[in-house]
C-alpha positions in Angstrom: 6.3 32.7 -9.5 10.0 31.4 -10.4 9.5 29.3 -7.2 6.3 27.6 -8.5 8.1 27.3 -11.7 11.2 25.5 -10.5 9.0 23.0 -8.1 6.4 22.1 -11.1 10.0 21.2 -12.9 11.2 19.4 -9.9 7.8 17.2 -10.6 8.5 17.0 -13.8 11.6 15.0 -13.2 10.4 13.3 -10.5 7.3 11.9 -12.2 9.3 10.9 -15.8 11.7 9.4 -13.0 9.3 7.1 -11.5 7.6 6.3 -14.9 10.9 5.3 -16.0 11.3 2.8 -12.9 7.9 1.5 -13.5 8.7 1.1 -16.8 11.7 -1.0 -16.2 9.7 -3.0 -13.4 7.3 -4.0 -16.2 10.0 -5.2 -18.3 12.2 -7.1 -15.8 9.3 -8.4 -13.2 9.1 -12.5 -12.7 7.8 -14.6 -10.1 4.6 -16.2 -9.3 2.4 -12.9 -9.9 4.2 -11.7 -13.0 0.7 -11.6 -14.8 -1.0 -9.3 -12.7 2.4 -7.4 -11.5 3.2 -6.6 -15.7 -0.1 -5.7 -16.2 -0.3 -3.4 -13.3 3.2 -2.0 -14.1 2.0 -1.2 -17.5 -1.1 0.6 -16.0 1.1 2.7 -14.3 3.7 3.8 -16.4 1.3 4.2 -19.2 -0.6 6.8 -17.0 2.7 8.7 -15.8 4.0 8.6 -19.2 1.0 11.0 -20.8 1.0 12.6 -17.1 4.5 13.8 -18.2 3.2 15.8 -21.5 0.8 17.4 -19.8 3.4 18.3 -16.5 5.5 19.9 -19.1 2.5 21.9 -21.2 2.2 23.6 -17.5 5.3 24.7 -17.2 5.0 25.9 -20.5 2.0 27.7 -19.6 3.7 29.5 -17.1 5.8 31.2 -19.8 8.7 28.9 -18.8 10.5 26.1 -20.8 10.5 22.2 -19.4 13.3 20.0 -18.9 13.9 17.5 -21.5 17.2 15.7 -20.6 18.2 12.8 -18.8 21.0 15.0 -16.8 18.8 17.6 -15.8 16.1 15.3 -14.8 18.8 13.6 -12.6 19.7 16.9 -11.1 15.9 17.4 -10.6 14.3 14.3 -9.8 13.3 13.9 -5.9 13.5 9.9 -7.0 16.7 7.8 -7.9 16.9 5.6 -11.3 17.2 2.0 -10.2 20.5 0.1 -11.5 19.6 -3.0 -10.5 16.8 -4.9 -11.0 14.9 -6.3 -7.6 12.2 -8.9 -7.1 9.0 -8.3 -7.1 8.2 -7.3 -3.7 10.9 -4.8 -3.8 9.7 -3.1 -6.9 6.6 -2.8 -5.3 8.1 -1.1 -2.0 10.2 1.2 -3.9 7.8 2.3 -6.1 5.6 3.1 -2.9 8.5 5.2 -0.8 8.7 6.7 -4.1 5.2 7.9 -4.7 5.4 8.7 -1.1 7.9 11.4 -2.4 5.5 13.1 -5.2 2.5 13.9 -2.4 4.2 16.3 -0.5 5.8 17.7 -3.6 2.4 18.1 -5.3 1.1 20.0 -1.7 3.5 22.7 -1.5 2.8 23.0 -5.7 -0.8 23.5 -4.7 -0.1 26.7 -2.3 2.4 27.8 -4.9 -0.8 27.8 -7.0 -3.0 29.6 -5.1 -1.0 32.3 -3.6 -0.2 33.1 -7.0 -3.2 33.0 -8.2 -3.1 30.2 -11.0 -6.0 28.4 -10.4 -6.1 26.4 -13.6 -2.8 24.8 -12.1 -4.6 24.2 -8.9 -7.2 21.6 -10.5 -4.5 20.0 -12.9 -2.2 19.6 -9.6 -5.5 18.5 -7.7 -6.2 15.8 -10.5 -2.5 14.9 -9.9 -3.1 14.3 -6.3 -5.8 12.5 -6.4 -3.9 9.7 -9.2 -1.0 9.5 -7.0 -3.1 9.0 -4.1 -5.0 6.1 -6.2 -1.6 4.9 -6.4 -0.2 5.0 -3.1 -3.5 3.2 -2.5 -3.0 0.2 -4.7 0.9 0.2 -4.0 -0.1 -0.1 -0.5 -2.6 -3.2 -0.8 -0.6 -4.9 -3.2 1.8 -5.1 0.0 -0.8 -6.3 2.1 -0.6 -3.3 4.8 -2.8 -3.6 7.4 -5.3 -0.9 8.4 -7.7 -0.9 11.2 -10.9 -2.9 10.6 -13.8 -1.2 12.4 -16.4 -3.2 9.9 
């Protein structure tokens, strides 16, 4: 279980990491879609902000303590802060490579779960999927990526 442990603390990080990004996006977005781009930004880190209370009352479940520091969530976090501040499209792209980074992450979680049995953990990380999925989904249209079109 310390494995499970020390990857639900990797998320930990990695999800305060890209709320914090989002954060700043929603703060320092302008252009010609800065209404719907601050609104959406907003939506996001507002649901990754309460998704990070309830990442940390799991690892506390697991009889373990969460990170709580800047420096440690650097030494954790799969995702980079961002030091400067892009246009629009850019925030948009880097906030979909980073998502891109959390799916995986939650997947091997998910085994973690059920091999050790800690199937409570299972449906929270499931829940967790399926918002970062919803996510990756909307980062991906907002980029206008084309998928097949069998309609």
């Amino acid at each position: 279980m310390p494995e499970l442990i020390e990857k639900m603390k990797v998320y930990l990080a990695t999800n305060f990491a890209l709320y914090l990004k989002s954060h700043n996006f929603h703060w320092n977005v302008t252009g010609s879609d800065f209404p719907q781009l601050h609104d959406f930004f907003e939506e996001v880190y507002q649901e990754l902000w309460e998704a990070n209370d309830a990442i940390a009352e799991q690892i506390r479940q697991l009889d373990a303590y969460a990170p709580g520091s800047f420096s440690r969530y650097e030494e954790l976090s799969l995702i980079g802060g961002e030091r400067n501040i892009p246009d629009a499209k850019q925030m948009i792209t880097k906030l979909n490579s980073d998502n891109k980074l959390i799916i995986p992450l939650l997947n091997s979680i998910y085994y973690m779960c059920e091999e050790n049995k800690q199937y409570g953990l299972c449906n929270f990380i499931q829940d967790r999927m399926m918002a970062h999925t919803k996510l990756a989904w909307k980062l991906k249209s907002i980029l206008g990526s084309t998928v097949k079109k069998d309609n």
